[in-house]
MDAnalysis code that builds the backbone (N, CA, C; Angstrom):
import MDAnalysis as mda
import numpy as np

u = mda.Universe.empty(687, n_residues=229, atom_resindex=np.repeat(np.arange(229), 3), trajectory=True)
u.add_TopologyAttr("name", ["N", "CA", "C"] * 229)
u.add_TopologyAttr("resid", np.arange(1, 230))
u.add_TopologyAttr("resname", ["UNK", "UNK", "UNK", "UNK", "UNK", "UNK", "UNK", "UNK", "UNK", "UNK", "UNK", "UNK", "UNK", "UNK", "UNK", "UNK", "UNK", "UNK", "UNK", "UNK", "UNK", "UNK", "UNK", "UNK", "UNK", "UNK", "UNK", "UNK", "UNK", "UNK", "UNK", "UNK", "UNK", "UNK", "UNK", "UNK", "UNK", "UNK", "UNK", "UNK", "UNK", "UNK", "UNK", "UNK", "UNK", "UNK", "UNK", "UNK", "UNK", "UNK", "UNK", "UNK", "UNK", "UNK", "UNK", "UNK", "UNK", "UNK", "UNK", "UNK", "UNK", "UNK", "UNK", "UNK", "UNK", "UNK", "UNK", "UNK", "UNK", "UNK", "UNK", "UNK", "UNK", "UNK", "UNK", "UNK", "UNK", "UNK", "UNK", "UNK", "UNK", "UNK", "UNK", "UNK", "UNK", "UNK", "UNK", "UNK", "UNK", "UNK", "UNK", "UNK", "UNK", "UNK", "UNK", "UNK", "UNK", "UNK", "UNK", "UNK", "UNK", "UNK", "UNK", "UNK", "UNK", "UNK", "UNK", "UNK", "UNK", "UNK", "UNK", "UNK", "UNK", "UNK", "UNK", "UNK", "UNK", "UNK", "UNK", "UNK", "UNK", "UNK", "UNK", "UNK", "UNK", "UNK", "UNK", "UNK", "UNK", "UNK", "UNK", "UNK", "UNK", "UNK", "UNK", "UNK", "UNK", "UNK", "UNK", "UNK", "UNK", "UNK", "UNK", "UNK", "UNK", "UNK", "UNK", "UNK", "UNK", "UNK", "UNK", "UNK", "UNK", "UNK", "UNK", "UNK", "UNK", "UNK", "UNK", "UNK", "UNK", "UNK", "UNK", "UNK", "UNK", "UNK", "UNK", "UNK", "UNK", "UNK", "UNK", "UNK", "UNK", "UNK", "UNK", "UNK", "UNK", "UNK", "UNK", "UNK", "UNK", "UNK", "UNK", "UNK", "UNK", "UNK", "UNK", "UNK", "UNK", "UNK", "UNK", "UNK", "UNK", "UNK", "UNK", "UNK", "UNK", "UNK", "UNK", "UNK", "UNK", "UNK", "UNK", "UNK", "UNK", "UNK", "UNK", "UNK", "UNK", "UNK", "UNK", "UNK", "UNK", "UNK", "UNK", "UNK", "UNK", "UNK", "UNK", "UNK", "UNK", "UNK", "UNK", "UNK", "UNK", "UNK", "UNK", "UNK", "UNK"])
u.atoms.positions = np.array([
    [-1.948, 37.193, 29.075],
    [-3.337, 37.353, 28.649],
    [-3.410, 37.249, 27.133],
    [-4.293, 36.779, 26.708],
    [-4.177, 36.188, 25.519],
    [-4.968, 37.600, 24.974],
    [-4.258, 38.387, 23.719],
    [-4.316, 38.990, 22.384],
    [-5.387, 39.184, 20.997],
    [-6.392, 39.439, 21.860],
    [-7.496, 39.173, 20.631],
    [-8.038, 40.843, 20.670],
    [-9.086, 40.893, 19.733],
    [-9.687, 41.953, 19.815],
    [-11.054, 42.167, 21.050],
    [-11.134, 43.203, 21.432],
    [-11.828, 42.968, 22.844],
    [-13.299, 43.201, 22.562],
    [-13.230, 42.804, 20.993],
    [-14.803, 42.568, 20.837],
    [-15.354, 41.193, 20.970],
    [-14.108, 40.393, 20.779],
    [-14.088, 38.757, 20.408],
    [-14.047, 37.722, 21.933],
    [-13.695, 38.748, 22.677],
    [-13.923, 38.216, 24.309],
    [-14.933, 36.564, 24.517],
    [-15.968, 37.783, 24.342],
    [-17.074, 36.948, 24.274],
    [-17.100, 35.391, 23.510],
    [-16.553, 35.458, 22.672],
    [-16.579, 34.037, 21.852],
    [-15.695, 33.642, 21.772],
    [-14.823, 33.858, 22.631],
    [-13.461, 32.797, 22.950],
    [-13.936, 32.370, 24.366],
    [-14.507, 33.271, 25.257],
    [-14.466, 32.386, 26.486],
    [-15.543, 31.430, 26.212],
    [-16.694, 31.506, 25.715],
    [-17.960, 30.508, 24.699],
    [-17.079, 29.308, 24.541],
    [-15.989, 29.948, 23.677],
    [-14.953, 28.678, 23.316],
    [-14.368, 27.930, 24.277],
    [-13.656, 28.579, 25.108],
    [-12.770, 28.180, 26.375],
    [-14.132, 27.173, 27.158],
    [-15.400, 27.602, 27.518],
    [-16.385, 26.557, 27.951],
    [-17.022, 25.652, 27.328],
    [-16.740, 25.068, 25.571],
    [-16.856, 24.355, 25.125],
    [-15.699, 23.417, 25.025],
    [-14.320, 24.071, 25.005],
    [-13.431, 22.996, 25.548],
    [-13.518, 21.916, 26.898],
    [-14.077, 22.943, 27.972],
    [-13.661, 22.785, 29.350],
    [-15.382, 21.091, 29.162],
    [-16.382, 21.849, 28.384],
    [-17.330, 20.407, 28.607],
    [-16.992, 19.186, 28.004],
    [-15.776, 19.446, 26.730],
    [-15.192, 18.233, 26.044],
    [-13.974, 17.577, 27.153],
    [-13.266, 18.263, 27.887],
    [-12.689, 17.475, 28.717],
    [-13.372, 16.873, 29.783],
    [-14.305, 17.459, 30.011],
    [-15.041, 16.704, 31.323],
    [-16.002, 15.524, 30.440],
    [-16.125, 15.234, 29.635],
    [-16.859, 14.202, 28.880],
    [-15.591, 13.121, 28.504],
    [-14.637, 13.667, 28.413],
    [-13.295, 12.978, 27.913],
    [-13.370, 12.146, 29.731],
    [-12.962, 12.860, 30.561],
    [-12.874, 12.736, 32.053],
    [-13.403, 11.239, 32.135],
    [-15.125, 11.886, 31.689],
    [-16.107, 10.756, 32.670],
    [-15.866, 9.468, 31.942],
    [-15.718, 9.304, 30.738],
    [-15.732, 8.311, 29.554],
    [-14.568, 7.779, 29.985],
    [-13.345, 7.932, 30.783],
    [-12.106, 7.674, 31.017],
    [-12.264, 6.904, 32.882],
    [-13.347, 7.543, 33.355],
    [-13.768, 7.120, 34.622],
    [-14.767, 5.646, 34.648],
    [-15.380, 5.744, 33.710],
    [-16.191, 4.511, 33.217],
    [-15.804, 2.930, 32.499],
    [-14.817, 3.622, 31.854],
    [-14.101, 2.561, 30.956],
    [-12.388, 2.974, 31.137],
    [-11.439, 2.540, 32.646],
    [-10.033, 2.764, 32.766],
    [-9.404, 2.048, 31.632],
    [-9.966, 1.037, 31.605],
    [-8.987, -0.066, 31.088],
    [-8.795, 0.285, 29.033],
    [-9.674, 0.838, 29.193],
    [-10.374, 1.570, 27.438],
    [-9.727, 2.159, 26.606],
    [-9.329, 3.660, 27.677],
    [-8.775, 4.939, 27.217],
    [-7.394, 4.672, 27.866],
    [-6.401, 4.853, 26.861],
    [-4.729, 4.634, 27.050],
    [-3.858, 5.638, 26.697],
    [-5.018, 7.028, 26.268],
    [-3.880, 7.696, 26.710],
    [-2.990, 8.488, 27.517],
    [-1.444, 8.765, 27.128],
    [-0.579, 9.147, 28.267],
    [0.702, 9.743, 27.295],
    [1.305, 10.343, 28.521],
    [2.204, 10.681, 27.928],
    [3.108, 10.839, 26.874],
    [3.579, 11.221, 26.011],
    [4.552, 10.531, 24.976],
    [4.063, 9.941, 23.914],
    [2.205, 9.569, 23.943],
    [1.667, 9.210, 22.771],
    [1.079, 9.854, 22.121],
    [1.646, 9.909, 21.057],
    [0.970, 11.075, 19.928],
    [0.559, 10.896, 18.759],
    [-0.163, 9.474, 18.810],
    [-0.945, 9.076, 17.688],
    [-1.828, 10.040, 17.094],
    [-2.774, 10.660, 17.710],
    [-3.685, 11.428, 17.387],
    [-2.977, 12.792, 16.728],
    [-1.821, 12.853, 17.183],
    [-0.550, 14.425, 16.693],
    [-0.432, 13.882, 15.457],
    [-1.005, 13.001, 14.861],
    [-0.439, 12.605, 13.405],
    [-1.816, 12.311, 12.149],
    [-2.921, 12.858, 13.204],
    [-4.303, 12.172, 11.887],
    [-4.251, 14.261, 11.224],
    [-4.933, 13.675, 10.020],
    [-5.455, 14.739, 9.331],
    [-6.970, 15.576, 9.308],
    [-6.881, 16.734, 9.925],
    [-8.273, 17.473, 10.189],
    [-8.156, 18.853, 9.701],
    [-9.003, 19.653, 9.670],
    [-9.261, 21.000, 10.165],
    [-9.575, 21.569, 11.134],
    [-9.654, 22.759, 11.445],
    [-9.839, 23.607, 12.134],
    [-11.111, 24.960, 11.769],
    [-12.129, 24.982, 12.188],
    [-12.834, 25.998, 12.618],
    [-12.528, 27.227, 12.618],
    [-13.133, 28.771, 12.131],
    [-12.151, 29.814, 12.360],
    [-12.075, 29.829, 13.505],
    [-13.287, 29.973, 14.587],
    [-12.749, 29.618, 15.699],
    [-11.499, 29.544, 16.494],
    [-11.650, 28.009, 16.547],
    [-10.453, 27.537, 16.622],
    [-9.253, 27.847, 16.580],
    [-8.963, 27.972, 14.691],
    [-7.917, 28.539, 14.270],
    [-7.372, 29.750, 14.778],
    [-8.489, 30.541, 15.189],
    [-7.762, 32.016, 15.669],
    [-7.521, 32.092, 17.486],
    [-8.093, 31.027, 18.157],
    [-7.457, 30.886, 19.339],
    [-6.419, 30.390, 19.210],
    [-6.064, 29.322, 18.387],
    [-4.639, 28.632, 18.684],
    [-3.675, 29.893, 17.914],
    [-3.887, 30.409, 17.335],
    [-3.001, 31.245, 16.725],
    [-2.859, 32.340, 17.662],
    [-3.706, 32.883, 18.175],
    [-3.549, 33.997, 20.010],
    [-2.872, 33.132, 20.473],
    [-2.615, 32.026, 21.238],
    [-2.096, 31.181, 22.269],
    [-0.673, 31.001, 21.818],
    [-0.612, 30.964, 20.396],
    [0.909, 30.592, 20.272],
    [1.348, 32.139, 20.094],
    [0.873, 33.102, 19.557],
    [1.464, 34.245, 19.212],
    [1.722, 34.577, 21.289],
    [1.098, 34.775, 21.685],
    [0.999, 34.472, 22.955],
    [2.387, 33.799, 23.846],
    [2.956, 32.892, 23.536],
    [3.987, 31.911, 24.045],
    [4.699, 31.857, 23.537],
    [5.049, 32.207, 21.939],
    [5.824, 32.652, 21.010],
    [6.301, 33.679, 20.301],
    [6.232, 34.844, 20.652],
    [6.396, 35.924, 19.993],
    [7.131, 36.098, 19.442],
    [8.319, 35.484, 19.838],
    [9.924, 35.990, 19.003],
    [10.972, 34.723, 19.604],
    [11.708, 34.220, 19.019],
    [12.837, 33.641, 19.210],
    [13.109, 32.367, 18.527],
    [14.141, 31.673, 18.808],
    [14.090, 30.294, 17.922],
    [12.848, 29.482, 17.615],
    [12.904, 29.144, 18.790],
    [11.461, 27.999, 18.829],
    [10.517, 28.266, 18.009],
    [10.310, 29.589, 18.307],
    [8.827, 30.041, 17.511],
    [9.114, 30.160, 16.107],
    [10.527, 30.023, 15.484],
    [10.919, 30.496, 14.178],
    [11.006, 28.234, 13.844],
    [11.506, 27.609, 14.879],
    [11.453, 26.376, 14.406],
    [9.759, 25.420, 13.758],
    [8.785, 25.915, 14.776],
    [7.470, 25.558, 14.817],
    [7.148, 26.302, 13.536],
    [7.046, 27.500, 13.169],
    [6.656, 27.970, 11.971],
    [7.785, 27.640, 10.541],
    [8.711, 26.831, 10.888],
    [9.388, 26.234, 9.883],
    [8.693, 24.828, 9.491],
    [8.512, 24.234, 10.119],
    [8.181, 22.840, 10.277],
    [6.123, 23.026, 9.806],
    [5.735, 24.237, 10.241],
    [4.362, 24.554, 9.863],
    [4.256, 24.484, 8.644],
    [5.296, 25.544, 7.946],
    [5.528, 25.487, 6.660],
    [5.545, 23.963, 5.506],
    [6.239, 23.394, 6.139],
    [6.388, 22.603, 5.732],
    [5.349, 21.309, 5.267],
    [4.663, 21.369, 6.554],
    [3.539, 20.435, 6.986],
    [2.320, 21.008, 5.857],
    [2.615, 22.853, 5.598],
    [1.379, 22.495, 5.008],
    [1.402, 22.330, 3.775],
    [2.441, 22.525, 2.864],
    [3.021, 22.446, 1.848],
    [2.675, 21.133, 1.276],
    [2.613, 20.206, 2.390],
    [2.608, 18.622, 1.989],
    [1.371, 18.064, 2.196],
    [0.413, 19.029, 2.968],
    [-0.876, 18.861, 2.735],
    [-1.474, 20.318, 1.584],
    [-1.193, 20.956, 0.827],
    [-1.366, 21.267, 0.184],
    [-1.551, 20.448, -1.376],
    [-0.597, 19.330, -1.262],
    [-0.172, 18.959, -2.654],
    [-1.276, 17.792, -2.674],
    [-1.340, 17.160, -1.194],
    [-2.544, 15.855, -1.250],
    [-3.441, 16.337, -1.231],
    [-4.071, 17.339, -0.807],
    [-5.461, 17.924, -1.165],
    [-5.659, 18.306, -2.760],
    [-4.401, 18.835, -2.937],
    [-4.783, 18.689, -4.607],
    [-5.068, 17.259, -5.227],
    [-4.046, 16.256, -5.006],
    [-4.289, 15.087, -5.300],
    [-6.049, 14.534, -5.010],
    [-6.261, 14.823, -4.299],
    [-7.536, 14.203, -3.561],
    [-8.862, 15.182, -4.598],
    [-8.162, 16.334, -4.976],
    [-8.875, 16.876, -5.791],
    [-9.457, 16.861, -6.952],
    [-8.158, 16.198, -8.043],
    [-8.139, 15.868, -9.167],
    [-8.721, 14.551, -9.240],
    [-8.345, 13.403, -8.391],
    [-9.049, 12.617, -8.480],
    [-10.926, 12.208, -7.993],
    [-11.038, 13.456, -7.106],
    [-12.916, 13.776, -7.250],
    [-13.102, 14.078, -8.491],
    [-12.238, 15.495, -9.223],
    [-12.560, 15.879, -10.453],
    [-12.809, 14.659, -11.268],
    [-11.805, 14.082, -11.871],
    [-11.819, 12.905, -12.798],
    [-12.746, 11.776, -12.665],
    [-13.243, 11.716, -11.543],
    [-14.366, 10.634, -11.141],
    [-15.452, 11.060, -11.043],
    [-15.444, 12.471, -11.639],
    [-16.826, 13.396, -11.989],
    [-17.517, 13.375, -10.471],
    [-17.142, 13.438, -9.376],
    [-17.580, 13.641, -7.965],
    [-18.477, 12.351, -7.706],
    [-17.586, 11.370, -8.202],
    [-18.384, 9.859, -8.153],
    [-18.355, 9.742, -5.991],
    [-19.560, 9.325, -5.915],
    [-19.691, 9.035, -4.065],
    [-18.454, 7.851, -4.382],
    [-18.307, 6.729, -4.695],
    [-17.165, 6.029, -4.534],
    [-15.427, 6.757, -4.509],
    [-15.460, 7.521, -5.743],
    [-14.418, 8.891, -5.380],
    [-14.106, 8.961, -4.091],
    [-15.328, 9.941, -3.877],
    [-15.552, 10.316, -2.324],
    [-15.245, 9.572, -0.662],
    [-15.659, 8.415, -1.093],
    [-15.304, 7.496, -0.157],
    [-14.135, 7.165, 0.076],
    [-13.508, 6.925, -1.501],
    [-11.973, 6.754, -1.304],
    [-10.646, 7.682, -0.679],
    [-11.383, 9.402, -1.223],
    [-10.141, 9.959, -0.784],
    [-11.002, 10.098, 1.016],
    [-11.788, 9.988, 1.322],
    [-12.020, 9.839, 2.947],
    [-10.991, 8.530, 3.982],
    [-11.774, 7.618, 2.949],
    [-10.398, 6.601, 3.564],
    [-9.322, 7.007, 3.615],
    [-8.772, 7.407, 2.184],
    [-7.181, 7.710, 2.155],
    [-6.895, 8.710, 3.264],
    [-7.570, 9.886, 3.508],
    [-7.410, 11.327, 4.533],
    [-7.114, 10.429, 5.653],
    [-7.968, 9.572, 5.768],
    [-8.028, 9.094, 7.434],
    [-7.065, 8.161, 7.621],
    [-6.262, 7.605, 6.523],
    [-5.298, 7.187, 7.046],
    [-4.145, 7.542, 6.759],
    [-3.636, 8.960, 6.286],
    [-2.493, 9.772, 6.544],
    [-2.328, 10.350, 7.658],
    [-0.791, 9.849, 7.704],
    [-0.203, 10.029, 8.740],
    [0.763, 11.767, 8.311],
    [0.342, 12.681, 9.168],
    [0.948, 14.094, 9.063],
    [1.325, 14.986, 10.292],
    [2.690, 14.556, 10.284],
    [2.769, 14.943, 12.486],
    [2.812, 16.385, 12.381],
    [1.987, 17.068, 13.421],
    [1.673, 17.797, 13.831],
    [2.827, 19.047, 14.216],
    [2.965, 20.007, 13.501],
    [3.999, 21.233, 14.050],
    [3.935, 21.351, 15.033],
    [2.958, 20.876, 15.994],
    [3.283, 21.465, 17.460],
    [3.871, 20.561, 18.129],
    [4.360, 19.538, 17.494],
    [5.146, 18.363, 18.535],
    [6.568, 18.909, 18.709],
    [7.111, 18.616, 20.007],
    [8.448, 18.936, 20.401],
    [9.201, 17.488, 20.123],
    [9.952, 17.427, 20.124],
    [11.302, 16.370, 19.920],
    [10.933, 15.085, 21.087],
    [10.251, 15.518, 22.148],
    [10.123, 13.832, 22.688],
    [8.233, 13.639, 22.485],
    [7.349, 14.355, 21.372],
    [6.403, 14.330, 21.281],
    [5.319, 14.639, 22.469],
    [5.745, 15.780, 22.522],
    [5.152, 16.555, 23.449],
    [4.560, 17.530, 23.068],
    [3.083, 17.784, 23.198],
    [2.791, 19.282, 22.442],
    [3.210, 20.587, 22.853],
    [3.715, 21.225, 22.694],
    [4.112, 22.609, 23.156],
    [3.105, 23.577, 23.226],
    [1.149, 23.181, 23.094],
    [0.118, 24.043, 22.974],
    [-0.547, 23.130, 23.750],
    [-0.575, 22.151, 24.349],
    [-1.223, 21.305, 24.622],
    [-2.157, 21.609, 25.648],
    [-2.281, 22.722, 26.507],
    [-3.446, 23.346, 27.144],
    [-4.490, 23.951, 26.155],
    [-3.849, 24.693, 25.265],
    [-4.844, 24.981, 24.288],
    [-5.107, 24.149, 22.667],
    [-4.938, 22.785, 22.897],
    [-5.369, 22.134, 21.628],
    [-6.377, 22.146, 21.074],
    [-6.696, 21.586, 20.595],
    [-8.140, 22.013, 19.749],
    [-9.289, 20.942, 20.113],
    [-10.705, 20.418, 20.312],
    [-11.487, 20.045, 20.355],
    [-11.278, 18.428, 20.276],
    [-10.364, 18.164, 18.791],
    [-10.250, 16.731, 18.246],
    [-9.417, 16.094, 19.139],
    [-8.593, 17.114, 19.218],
    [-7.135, 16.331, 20.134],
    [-7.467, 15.619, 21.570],
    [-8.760, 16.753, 22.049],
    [-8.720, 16.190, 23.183],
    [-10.013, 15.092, 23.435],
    [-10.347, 14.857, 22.061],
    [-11.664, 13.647, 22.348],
    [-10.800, 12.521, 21.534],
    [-9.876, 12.456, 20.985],
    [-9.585, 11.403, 20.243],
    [-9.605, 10.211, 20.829],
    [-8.836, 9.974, 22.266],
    [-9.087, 8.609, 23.096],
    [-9.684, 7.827, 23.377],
    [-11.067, 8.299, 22.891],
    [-12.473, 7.621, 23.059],
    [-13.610, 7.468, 21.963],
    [-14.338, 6.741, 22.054],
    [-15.608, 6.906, 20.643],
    [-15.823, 7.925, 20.224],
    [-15.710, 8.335, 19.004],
    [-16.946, 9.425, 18.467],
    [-16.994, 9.017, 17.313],
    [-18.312, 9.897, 16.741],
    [-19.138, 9.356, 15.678],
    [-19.340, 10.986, 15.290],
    [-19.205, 10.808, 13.806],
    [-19.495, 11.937, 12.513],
    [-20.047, 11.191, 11.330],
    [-21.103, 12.135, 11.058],
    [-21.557, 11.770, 9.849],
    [-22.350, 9.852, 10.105],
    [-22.571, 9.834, 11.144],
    [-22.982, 8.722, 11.266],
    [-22.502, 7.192, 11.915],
    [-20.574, 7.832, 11.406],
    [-20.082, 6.821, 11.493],
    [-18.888, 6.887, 12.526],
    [-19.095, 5.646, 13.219],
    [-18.316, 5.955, 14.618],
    [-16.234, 5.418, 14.529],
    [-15.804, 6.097, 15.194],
    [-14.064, 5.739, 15.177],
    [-13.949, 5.918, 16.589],
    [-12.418, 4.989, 16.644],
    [-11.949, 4.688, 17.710],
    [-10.593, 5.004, 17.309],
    [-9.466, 5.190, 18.489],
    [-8.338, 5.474, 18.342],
    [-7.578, 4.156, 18.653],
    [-6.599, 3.819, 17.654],
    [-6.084, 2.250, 17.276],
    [-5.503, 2.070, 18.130],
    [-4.915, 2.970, 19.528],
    [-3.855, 2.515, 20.512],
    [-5.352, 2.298, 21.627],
    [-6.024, 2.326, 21.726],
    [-7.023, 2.282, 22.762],
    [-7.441, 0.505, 22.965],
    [-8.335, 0.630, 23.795],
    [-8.624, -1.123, 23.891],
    [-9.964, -1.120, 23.704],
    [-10.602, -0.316, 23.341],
    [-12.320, -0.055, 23.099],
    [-12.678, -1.223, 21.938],
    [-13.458, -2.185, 22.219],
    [-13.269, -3.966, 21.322],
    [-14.582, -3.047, 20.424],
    [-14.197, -3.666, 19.198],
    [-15.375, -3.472, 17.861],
    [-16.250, -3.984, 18.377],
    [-17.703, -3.292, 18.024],
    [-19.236, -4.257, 18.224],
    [-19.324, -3.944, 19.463],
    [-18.484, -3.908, 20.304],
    [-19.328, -2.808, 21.987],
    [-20.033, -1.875, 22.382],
    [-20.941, -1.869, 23.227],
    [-21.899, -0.496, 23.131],
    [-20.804, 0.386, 23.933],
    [-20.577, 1.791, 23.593],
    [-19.737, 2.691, 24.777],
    [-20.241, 4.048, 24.866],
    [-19.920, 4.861, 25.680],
    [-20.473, 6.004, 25.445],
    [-19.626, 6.581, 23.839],
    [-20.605, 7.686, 23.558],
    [-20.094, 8.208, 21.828],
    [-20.303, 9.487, 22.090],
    [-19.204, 9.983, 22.179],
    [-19.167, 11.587, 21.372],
    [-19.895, 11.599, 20.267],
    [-20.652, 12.320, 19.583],
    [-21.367, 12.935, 18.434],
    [-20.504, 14.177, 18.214],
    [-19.379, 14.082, 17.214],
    [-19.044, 15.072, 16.812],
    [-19.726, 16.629, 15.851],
    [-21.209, 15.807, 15.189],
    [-21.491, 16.712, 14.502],
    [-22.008, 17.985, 15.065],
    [-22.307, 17.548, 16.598],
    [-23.248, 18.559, 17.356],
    [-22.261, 19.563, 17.708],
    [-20.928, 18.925, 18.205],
    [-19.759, 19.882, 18.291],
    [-19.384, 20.506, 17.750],
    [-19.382, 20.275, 16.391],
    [-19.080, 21.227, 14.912],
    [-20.462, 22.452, 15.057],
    [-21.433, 21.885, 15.296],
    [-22.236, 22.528, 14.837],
    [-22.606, 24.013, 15.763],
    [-21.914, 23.603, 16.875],
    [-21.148, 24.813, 18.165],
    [-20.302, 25.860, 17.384],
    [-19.410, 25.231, 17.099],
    [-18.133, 25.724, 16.742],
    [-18.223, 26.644, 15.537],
    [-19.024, 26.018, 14.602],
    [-19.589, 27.250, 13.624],
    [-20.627, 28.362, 14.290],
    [-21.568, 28.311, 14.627],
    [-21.945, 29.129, 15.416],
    [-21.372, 30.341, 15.853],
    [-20.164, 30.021, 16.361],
    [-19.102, 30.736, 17.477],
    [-18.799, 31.427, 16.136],
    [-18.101, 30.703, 15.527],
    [-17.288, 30.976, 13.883],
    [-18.133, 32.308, 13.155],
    [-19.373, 32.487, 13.166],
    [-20.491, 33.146, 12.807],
    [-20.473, 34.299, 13.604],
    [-20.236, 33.887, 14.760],
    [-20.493, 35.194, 15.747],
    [-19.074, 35.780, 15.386],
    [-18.147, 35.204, 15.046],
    [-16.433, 36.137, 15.034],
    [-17.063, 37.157, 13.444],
    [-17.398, 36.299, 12.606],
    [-17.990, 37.207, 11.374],
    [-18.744, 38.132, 11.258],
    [-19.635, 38.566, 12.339],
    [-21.066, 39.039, 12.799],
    [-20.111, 40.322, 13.423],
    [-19.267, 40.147, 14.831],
    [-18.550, 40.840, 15.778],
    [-17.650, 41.840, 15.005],
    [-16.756, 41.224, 14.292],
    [-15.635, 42.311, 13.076],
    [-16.319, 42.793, 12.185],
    [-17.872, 42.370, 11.724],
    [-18.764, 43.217, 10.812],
    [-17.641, 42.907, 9.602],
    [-17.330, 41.644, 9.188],
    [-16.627, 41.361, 8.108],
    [-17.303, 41.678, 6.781],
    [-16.721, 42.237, 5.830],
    [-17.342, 41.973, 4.696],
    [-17.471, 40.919, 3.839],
    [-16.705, 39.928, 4.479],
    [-16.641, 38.212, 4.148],
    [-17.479, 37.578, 4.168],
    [-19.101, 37.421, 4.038],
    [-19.735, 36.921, 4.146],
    [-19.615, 35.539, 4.332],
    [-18.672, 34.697, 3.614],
    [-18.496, 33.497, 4.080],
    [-16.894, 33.032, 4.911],
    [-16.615, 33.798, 5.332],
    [-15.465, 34.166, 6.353],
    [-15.695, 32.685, 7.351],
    [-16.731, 32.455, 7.779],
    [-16.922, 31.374, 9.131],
    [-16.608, 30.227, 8.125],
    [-16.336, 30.084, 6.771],
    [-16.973, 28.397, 5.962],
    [-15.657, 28.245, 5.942],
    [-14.498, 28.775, 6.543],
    [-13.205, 28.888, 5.985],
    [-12.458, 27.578, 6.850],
    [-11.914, 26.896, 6.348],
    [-11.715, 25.676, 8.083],
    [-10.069, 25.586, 7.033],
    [-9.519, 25.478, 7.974],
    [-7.645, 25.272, 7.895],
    [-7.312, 24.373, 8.719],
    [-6.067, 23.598, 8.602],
    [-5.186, 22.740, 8.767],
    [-4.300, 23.367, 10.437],
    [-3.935, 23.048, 11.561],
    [-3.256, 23.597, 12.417],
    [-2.055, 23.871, 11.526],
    [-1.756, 24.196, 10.832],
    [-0.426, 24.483, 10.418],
    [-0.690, 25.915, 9.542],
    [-1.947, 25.954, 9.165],
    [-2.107, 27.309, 8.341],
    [-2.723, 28.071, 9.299],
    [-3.106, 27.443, 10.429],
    [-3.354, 28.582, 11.680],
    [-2.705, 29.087, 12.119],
    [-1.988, 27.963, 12.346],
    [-0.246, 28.951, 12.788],
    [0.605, 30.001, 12.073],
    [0.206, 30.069, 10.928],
    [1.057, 30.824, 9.834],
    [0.168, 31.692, 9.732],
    [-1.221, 32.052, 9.591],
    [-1.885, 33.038, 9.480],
    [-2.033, 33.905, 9.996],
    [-1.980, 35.165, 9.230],
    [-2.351, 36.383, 10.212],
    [-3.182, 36.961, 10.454],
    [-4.121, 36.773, 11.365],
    [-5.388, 36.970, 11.500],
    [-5.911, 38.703, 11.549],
    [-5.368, 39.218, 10.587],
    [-5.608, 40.766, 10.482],
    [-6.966, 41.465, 9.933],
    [-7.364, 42.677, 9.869],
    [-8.252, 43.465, 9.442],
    [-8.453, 42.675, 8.069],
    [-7.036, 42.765, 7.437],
    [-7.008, 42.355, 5.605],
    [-8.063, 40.570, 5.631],
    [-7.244, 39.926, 6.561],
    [-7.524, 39.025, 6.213],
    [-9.000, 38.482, 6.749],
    [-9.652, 39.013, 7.901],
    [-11.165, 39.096, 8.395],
    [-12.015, 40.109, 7.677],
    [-11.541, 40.396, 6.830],
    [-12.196, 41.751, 5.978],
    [-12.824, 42.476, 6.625],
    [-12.764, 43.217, 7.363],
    [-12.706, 44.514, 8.029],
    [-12.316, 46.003, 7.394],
    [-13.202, 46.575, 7.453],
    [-13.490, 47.865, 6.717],
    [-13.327, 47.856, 5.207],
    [-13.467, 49.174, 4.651],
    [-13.924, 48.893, 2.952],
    [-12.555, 48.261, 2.148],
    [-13.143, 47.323, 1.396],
    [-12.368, 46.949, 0.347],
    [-11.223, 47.552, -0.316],
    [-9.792, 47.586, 0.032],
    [-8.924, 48.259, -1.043],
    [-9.314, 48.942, -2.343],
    [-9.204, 49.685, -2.508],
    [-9.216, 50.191, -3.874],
    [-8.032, 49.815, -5.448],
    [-8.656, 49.175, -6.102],
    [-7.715, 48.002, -7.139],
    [-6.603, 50.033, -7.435],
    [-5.664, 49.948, -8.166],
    [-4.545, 50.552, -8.733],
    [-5.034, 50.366, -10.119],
])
């Protein structure tokens, strides 16, 4: 049984039925167009794009693995390799930073480090050795729509191992409406712990700093503020 606080019930299973309508949309889109959606086993293209995570999110996958991992190698290998992963997205987000800075937050800037994000390649801590996810019941939202159209911000992507031809009409995920769930939920976890974080929900992390985080009193700000020394 998954480890949360039993105030948060409520907005994980919210969660758990916003997963369960993204796979059945994944499903039908896969029932409509066989020849389209390719993925399977062993492919883990999508284990390698660069996103965030939702607190949401972040704090289910972090129950699920604390959950399946509590103690032993594995769980000490995955949080090695977490480490690592985020370390190296730590340094390109700075990069991506300095160069908004220096381009005085030029929209061309902007555009560029989007391109660049979207096409780093950053494999995923949760892959096992024959690229297998080791969370893969509980992945996150992206993982499990990647196979098929969706559209953010206007603009629609496809996954490069798929056969979905440019210029085709297909069905489209609208990711923004999904986000716009997911904060919600994110709101209600801030609302539920009576955080003193007011912006606690705006917080979105990398699966690799979910995994490493400890989702404690300290860090949901829960009850009064330390007193400085």
């Amino acid at each position: 049984m998954i480890n949360i606080m039993p105030e948060l019930t409520p907005v994980f299973t919210a969660y758990e039925a916003l997963v369960a309508e993204a796979d059945a949309v994944f499903a039908r889109v896969g029932e409509m167009h066989p020849d389209c959606v390719t993925c399977k086993p062993g492919c883990s293209d999508c284990c390698h794009a660069m996103f965030d995570l939702s607190l949401v999110e972040a704090m289910y996958l972090n129950a699920r693995f604390i959950e399946k991992y509590d103690f032993g190698p594995e769980r000490s290998r995955i949080l090695e390799n977490a480490g690592s992963v985020d370390r190296k997205l730590t340094r390109m987000k700075r990069d991506y930073f300095r160069e908004l800075r220096d381009a005085k937050g030029s929209e061309d800037a902007m555009e560029h480090i989007m391109e660049e994000a979207a096409k780093a390649r950053i494999r995923c801590p949760l892959l096992d050795s024959n690229d297998q996810c080791v969370l893969y019941d509980y992945r996150p939202i992206t993982c499990r729509l990647y196979g098929i159209p969706t559209a953010i911000g206007g603009k629609g992507h496809v996954c490069g191992q798929s056969n979905f031809a440019a210029g085709a009409s297909y069905p489209t995920v609208h990711l923004d409406k999904i986000q716009e769930r997911l904060d919600r939920l994110s709101v209600e976890i801030r609302d539920r712990v009576q955080s003193r974080f007011k912006e606690l929900h705006e917080v979105f992390v990398p699966v690799s700093m979910a995994l490493l985080t400890n989702y404690d009193d300290a860090y949901l700000g829960i009850g009064p503020a330390p007193k400085e020394s």
